[in-house]
N, C-alpha and C positions, 0 to 999 in steps of 0.2 A: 504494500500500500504506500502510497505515494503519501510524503507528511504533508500539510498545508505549508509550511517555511517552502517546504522543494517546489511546490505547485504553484507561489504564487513570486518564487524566482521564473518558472518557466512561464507564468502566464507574462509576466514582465517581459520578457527574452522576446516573446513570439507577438506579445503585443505591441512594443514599437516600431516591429517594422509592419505590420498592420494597419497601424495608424498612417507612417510614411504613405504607404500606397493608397488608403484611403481619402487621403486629403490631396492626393496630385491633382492636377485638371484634367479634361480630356485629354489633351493630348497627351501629357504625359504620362499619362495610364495606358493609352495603346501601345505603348513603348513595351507598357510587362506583362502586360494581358494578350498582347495578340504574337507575342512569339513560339505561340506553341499552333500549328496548324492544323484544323480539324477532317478527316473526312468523313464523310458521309455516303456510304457507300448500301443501301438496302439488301442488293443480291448477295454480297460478303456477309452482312449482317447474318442472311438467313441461311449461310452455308454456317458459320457457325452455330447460329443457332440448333442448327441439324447435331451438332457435336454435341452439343452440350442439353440436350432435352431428354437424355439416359441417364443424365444427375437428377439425384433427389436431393434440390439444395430446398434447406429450411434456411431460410435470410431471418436476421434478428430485425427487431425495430431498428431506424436509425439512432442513434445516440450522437449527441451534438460533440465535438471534439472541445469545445473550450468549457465544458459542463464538465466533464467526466477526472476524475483523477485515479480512477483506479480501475481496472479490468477484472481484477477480483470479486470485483461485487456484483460484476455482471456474469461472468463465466467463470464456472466452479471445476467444469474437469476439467484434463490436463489434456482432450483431444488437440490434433492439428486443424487449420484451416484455415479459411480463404477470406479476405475483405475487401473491402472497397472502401475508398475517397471518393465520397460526392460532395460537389457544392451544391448548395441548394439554398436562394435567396429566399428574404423575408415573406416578399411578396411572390405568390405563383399563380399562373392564369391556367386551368386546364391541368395542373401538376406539373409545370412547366416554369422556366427552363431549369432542368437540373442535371447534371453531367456528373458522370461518375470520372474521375481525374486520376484516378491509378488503381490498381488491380492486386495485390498482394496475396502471398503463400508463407504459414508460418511449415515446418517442418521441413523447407528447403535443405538439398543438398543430401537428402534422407537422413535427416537428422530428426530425431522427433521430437523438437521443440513445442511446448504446447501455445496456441492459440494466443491465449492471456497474457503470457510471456512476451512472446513479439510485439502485440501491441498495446503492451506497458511500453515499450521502448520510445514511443512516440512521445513519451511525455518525462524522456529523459536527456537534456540541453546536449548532454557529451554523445549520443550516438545522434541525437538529430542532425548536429553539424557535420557527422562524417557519413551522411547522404542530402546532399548540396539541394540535390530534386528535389527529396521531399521537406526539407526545412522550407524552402523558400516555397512552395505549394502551402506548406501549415501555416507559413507567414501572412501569402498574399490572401489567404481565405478563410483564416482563421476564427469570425463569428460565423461566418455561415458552412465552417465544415461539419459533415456528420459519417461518424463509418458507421456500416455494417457490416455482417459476417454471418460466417457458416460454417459449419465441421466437416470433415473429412471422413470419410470411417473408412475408405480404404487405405491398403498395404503398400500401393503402389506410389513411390518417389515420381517416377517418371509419367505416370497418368495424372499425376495432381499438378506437374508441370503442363500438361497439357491443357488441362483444365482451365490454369492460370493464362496461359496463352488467348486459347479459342476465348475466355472471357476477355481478356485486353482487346483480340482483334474485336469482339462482338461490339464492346463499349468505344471502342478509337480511343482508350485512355491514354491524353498525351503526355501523363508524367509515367505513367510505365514503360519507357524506351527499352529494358532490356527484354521486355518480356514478349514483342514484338516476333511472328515470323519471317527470318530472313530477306521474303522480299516484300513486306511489309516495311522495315528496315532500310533496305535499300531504296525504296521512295521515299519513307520519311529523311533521310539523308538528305534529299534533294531541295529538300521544305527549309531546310537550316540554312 
């Protein structure tokens, strides 16, 4: 569990540069918001969707990322599994616009790290800084970010990669760069 001293250095940490981007003008907000490029691609969409409609994912509620200090309290076993970064503004028309912004796997590497673990890490200053993407993602969205998740119950390292995959391509999550396939990859290349 995360102490309130730790939590409200990290809300400090992730809140000023939140603020910086919140107060820019237009223009200079396009400057940080529109460097990441979107596609929207339907027929991909529903190729992966074909992948991925053999999972039985149970998604949790959202949980708002600047609310939460502990993962503990929400998740009690030690399974692996899958989350997501969404933004999602105050205001929504239709349930709309809300983008999921990266895709993540806790037991990577087949390691069985559980769930909870991994994303306790999100709300610890010294590992967020040494992933640049998602620091600067929890900064620039950080009132209106919310993850979900789900567990894993299979054995397979390499199908839960897949998983994490066909999800990134299904969602075009542009903070999940690595988990792209190859020539998914090599056109976002071309975007930068």
């Amino acid at each position: 569990m995360i102490k309130q001293k730790t939590f409200d250095l990290l809300d400090a940490h992730l809140r000023i540069k939140n603020d910086f981007y919140n107060k820019l003008d237009f223009d200079k907000r396009q400057v940080f918001y529109t460097h990441k490029t979107y596609r929207v691609d339907p027929w991909w969409a529903n190729e992966k969707y074909e992948e991925l409609k053999k999972e039985s994912f149970n998604w949790s509620k959202p949980i708002k990322y600047s609310d939460l200090k502990d993962f503990n309290k929400h998740i009690s076993s030690n399974d692996i599994g899958i989350y997501l970064f969404i933004v999602s503004p105050k205001t929504l028309i239709f349930n709309l616009p809300q983008t999921v912004l990266y895709v993540g796997i806790s037991g990577d590497k087949g390691k069985k790290r559980p769930l909870k673990d991994r994303l306790n890490d999100y709300y610890q200053i010294s590992k967020l800084e040494k992933r640049e993407n998602i620091h600067k993602l929890i900064q620039m969205y950080y009132d209106d970010l919310y993850i979900v998740y789900t567990f894993y119950k299979g054995n397979d390292y390499k199908e839960l990669l897949k998983i994490e995959t066909a999800l990134t391509e299904f969602f075009s999550a542009p903070y999940s760069d690595a988990a792209y396939e190859p020539p998914t990859k090599k056109s976002r290349s071309l975007w930068k």
